[in-house]
C-alpha positions in Angstrom: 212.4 16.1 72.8 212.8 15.4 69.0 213.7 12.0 68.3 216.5 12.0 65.6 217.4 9.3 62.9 220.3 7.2 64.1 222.2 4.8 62.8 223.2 0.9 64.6 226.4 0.1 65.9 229.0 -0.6 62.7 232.4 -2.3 62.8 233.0 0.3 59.8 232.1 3.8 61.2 235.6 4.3 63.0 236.8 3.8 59.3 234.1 6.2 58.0 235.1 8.8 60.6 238.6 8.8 59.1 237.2 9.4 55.5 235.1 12.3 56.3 238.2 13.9 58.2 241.0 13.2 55.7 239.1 13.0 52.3 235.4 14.8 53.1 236.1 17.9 55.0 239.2 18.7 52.7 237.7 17.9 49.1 233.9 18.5 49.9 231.6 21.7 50.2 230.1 21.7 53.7 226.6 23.1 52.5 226.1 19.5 51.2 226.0 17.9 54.5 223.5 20.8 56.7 220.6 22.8 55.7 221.2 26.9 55.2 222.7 28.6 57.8 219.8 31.5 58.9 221.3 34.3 57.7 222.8 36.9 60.1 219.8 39.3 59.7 217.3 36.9 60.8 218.7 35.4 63.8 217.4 36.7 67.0 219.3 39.4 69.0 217.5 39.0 72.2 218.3 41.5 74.7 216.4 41.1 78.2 216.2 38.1 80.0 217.8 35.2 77.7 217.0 31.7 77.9 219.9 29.0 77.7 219.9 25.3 77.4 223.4 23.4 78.8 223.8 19.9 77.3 226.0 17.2 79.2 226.8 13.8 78.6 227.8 11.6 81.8 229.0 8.1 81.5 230.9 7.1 84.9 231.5 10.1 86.0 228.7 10.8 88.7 231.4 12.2 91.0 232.1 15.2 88.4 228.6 15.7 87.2 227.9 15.9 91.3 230.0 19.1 91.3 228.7 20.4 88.0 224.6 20.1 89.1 226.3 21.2 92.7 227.8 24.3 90.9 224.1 25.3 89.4 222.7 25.0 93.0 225.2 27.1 94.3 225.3 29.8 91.6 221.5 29.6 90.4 221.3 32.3 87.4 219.2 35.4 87.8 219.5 36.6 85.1 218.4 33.8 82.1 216.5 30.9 82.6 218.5 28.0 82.4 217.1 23.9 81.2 220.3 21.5 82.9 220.1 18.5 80.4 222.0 15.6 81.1 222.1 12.6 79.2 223.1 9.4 81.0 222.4 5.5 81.1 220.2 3.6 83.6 223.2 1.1 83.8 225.8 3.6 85.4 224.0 3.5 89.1 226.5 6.1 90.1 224.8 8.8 87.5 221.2 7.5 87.5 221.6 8.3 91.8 223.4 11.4 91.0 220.4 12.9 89.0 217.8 11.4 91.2 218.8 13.2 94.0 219.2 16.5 92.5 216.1 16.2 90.2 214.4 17.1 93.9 216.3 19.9 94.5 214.1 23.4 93.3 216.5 26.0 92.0 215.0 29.2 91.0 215.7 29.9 87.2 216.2 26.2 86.7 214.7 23.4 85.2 216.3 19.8 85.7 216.4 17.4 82.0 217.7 14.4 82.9 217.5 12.1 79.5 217.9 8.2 79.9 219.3 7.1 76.7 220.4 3.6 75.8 224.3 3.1 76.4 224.2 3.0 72.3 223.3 6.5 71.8 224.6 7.8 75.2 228.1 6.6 73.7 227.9 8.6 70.4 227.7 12.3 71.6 226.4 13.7 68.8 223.4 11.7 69.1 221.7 13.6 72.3 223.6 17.0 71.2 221.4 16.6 67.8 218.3 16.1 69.5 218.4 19.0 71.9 219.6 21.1 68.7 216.4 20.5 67.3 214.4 20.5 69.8 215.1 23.4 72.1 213.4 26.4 72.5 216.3 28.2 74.0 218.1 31.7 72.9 221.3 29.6 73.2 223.0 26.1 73.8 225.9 25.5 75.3 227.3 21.9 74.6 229.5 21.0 77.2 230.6 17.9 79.4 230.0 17.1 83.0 233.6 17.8 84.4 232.7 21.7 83.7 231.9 23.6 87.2 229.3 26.9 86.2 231.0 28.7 89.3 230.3 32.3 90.6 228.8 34.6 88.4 229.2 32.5 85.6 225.9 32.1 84.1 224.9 35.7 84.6 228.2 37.0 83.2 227.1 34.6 80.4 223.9 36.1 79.7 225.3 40.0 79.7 228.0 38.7 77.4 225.8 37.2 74.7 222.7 40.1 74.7 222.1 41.5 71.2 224.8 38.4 69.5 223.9 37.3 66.6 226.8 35.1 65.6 226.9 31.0 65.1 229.6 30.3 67.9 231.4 31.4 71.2 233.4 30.3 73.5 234.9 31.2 77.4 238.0 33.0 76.7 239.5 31.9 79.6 238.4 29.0 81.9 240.2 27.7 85.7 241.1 24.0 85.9 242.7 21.6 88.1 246.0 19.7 87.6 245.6 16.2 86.4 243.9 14.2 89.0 244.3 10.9 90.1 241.5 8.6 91.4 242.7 8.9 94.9 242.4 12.2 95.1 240.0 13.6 97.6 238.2 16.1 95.8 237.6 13.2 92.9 235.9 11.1 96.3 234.3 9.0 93.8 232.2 6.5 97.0 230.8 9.8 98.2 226.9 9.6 98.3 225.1 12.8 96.5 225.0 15.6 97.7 225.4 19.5 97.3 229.6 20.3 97.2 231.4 23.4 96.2 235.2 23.6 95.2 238.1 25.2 96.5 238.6 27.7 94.2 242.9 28.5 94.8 243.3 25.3 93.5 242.5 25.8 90.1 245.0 28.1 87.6 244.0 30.3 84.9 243.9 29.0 81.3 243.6 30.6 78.4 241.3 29.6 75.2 241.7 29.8 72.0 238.5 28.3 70.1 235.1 26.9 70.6 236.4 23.4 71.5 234.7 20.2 73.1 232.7 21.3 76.1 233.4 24.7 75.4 230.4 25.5 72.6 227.6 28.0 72.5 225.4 28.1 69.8 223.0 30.2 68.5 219.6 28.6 69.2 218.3 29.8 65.8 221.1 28.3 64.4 220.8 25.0 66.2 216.9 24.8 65.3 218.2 24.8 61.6 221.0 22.6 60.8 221.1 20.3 64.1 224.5 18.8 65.4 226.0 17.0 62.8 222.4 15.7 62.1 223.2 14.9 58.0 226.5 13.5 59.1 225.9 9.8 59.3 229.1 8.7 61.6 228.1 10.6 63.8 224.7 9.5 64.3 225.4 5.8 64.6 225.6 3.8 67.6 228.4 2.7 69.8 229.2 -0.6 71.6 231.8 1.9 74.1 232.2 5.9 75.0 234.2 7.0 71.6 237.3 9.7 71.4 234.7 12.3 70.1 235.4 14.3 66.9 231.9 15.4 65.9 233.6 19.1 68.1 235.3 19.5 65.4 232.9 18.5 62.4 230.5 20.9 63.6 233.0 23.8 63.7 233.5 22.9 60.0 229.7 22.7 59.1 229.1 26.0 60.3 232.4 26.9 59.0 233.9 28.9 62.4 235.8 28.6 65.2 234.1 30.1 67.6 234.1 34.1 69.1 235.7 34.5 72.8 233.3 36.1 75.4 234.7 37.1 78.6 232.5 34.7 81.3 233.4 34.5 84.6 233.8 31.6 87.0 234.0 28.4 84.5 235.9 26.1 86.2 237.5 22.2 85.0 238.0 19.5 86.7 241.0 17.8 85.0 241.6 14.1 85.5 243.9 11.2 84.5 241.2 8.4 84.4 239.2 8.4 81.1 235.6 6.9 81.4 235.5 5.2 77.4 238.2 3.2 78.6 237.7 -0.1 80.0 239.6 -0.2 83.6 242.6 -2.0 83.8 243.3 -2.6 80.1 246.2 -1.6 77.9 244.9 1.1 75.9 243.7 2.7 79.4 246.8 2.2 81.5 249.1 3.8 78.5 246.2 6.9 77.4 246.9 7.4 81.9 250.2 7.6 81.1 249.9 9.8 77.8 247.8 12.3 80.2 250.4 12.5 83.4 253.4 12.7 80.6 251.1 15.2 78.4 250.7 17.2 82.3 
């Protein structure tokens, strides 16, 4: 995997973040901060079996990326060839035994990526998403995050949806998630050991999207090959002392100036839940951002 030019931890990047989204973005021509876009032409409009990439980040949350690797098990694709590639930091034992035990697990169609990155990078999202932009060899990426469940049907769906596309970005039009969840709730079980788990699907409701947001981005591979993810966007390449509200989503959108296309995919599934893992348990700003989410619900 390409290793990417980052940036140390900065008191000041928070403050650079708010520039480039209040003075940059509005006053600024994008093309200054990517390399060309491959024209529409040129891109690849592969047809028979496609090859996809998924990128997830997991920092405390081995109970959810248990049900996301589960979900891959369960559902194996048939129809592309799918590299799983999680990024995640020695230091969270509760993600470093997740992967181990499902880096043994042979699922045709699949190839297992588990990435250790230092808590710095793993912190900063755009980091690991701009090295698998540049490095893959995949058709397509999809960036997402490890409370995402790839349920029945929903990789193969995927790969009918997107033969012959051409386009930057797409999105699910419609995913199934859960109502808020609270750490005590069973199907969160976060002192479970790994293992293989499936969900109860009548518990999730139908949601509709409307753009190519957060974990919900497919890219072009072509595309990703040229320009990265956020790679000439300093901010957003720098370090982090602690896991960072992310708004390098929407800074890609405005590099590659869309978005997002809807694509009818079956079976994605979110699990919603109140506890945030950048926030330090216990404090302040986490008890009120709990009670933001349960008032928000």
């Amino acid at each position: 995997m390409k290793i990417t030019k980052t940036y140390p931890v900065s008191k000041y990047n928070r403050f650079a973040i708010q520039v480039f989204r209040f003075i940059t973005k509005p006053l600024l021509p994008r093309a200054w901060f990517r390399q060309a876009l491959p024209p529409l032409n040129k891109r690849h409009a592969k047809t028979g079996h496609l090859t996809l990439e998924i990128v997830s980040h997991c920092w405390n949350y081995g109970n959810m990326l248990t049900y996301q690797l589960s979900s891959i098990v369960n559902n194996s694709p048939t129809k592309l060839s799918l590299t799983m590639t999680v990024f995640y930091a020695i230091e969270d034992a509760k993600t470093k035994a997740t992967v181990d035990y499902f880096e043994q697990i042979k699922v045709a169609n699949v190839t297992w990526n588990f990435q250790a990155l230092s808590k710095g990078k793993l912190f900063r999202r755009g980091i690991g998403r701009n090295m698998v932009a540049q490095s893959t060899k995949a058709d397509w990426l999809w960036f997402t995050d490890c409370d995402i469940i790839f349920h029945k049907n929903c990789l193969d769906s995927l790969a009918q949806a997107l033969r012959g596309r051409q386009e930057t970005l797409y999105y699910p039009r419609q995913e199934r998630t859960t109502e808020m969840l609270s750490d005590s709730d069973p199907m969160l079980n976060p002192e479970s050991e790994p293992q293989v788990v499936d969900i109860e699907t009548e518990n999730f409701s139908l949601y509709a999207r409307d753009k190519a947001k957060g974990a919900f981005q497919i890219v072009h591979g072509d595309v990703a090959r040229a320009i990265g993810y956020c790679d000439k966007l300093p901010m957003f390449q720098t370090e982090s002392d602690r896991w960072r509200k992310t708004f390098e989503d929407t800074a890609f959108k405005w590099l590659v100036n869309s978005e997002g296309l809807p694509l009818e995919i079956d079976g994605v599934f979110q699990i919603r839940h109140v506890k945030k893992g950048r926030y330090q348990e216990g404090t302040t700003v986490s008890k009120a951002r709990s009670k933001i989410r349960r008032m928000q619900e």
